[in-house]
N, C-alpha and C positions, 0 to 999 in steps of 0.2 A: 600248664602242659603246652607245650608246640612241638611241631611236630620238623625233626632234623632232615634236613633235605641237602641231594648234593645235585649240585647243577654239571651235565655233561655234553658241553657242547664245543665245538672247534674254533668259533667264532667268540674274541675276547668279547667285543660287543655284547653281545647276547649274556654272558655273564653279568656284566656291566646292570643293564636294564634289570634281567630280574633279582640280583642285588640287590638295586635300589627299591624295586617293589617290593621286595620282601621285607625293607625296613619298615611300611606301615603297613606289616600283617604282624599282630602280635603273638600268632601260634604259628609262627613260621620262623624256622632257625637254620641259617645256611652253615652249612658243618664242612663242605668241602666244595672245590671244583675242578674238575675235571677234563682235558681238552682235546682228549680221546677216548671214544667205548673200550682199549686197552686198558690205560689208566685207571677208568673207573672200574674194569675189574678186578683190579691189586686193592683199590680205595677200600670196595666190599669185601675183600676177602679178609679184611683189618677191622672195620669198624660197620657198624649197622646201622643205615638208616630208612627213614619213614615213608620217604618220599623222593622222587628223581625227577627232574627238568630234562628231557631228554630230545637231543638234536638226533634227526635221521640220517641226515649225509654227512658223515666224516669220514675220514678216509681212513684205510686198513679194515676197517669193521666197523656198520652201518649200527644205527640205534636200532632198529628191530631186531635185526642177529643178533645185539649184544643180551638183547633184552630174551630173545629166545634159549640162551647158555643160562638163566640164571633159575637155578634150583629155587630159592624162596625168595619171589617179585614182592621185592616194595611196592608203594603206590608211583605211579608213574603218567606224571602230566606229559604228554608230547608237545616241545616248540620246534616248528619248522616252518620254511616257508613253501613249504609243498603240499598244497593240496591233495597230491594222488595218493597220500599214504592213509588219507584216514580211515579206509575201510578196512584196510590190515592192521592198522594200528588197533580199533577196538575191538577184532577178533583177538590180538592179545592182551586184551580188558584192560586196556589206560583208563584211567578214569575221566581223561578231557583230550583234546588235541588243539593248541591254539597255532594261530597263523601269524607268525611275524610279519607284517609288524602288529605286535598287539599293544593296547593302552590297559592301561591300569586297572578298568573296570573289569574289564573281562579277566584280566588277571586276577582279581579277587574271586569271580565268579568261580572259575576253576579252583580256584585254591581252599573256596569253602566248601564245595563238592566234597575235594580229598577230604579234608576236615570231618567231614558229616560217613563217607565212608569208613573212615578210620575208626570213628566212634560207634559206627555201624557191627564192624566186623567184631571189636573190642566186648561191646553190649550184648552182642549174640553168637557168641564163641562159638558154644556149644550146640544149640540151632544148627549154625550153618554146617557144621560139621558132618552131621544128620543129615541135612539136605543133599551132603554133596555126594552122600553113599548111593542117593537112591536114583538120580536121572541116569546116573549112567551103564545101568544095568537094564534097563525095563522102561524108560522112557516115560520116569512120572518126575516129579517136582512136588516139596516140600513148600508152601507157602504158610504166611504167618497171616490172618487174617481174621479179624470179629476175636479174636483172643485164643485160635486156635490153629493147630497146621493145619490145612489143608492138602492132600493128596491130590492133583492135576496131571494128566496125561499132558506132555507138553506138546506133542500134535493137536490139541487141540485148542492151545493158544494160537490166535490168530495174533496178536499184537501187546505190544506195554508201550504201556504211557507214562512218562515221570510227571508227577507234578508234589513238585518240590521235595519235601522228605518221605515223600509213597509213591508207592508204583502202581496203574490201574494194569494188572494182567485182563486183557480180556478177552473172552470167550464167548464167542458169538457177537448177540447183543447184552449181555452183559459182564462184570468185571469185579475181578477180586482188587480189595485195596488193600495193598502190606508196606508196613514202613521200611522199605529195602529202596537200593538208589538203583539205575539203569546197570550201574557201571558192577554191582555184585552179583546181577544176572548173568552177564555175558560169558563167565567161565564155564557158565551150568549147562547152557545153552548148546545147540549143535548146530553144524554150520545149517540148517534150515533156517534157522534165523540171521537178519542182516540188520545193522546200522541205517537208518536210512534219514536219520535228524538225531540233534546232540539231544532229544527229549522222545524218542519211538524206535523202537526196534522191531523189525517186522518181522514174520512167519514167511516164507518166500511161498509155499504152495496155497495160500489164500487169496495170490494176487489176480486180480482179473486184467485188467490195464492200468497203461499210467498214461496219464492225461495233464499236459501242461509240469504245473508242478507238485501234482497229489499224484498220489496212487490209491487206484479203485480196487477195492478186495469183491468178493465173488458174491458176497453178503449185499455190497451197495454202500456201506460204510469207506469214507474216504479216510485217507493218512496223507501228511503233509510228508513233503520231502525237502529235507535245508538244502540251501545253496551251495555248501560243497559237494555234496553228497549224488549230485543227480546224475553225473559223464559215469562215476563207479555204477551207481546202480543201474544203469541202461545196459551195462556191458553183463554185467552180473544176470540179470534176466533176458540180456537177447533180444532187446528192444532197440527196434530200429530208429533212425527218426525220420 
């Protein structure tokens, strides 16, 4: 199995590079490239695939707009070299955002993500489908946990943690563990919740302050905040410096 991917970016370059990284990924198959988000609208409207490399600045129609037009979203890795976009970017549930210039590792990293989501969504069809009827009426969440759903009001998630193929949801001081990735929350989710590290999504009205480069929830439990993440989230909360 690999997984068909079309790369859409304006910069030959950038084809180029993930090209070659895509030859030592043996479930990665580049099926097309694209060197406008127009383009790659005709691409899709022809042929289906699994996965998108997607540039944000190209001219006529930006990779988030284009990504906004598309009735049924592939998985969609973000390459740019702009930091400011990542907060927007995983409110429309990318599964990574890398920064060019990126090296190979991280290229894989993301790439096994999609991988592991893919097989995610695949595995638990039916599940998720379930799940998605019920947060957005009433404000609960369908979790998979100890071998059973779990019903959750999602106010009362304070935070999710990935570690590695499970998510700790937690609540309070403690926390549900379900084999779901960050990146299959995020659709469920209401903008209460923010991006604040490629591995924690946070509840915004549990925050108490942020300090240096964590954030203190009202509990006393701390949350890291990654390095790109921190100029967005200060603006997003109101926090001065």
């Amino acid at each position: 199995m690999s997984l068909r991917c079309l790369i859409v970016d304006d910069e030959p370059l950038a084809h180029g590079v993930i090209t070659e990284y895509a030859k030592d990924i043996p479930f990665i198959s580049v099926v097309g490239h694209c060197y406008r988000a127009t383009e790659a609208l005709d691409f899709l409207s022809k042929q289906q695939v699994d996965l998108i490399f997607l540039d944000i600045r190209m001219p006529k129609l930006n990779g988030l707009d284009f990504l906004r037009t598309l009735p049924h979203k592939p998985l969609v890795i973000i390459t740019s070299a702009y930091e400011e976009y990542a907060l927007e970017s995983f409110d429309l549930a990318v599964c990574d955002y890398l920064l060019k210039p990126f090296r190979l590792d991280r290229f894989v990293k993301a790439v096994n993500r999609a991988l592991e989501l893919y097989n995610l969504k695949k595995q638990t069809a039916a599940p998720t489908e379930i799940e998605k009827t019920v947060p957005g009426n009433n404000g609960q969440i369908s979790i998979k946990a100890d071998k059973k759903h779990i019903l959750i009001k999602t106010d009362e998630i304070q935070y999710l943690e990935s570690l590695g193929n499970y998510v700790k949801v937690w609540k309070d001081h403690d926390f549900l563990l379900t084999p779901r990735t960050l990146g299959s929350f995020e659709a469920q989710l209401s903008t209460d919740f923010i991006r604040i590290h490629k591995s924690y999504i946070l509840n915004k009205k549990y925050v108490d302050y942020l300090e240096g480069n964590t954030i203190v929830l009202k509990n006393g439990r701390e949350v890291p905040i990654g390095k790109n993440y921190k100029g967005i989230i200060k603006q997003l909360l109101n926090i001065e410096d």
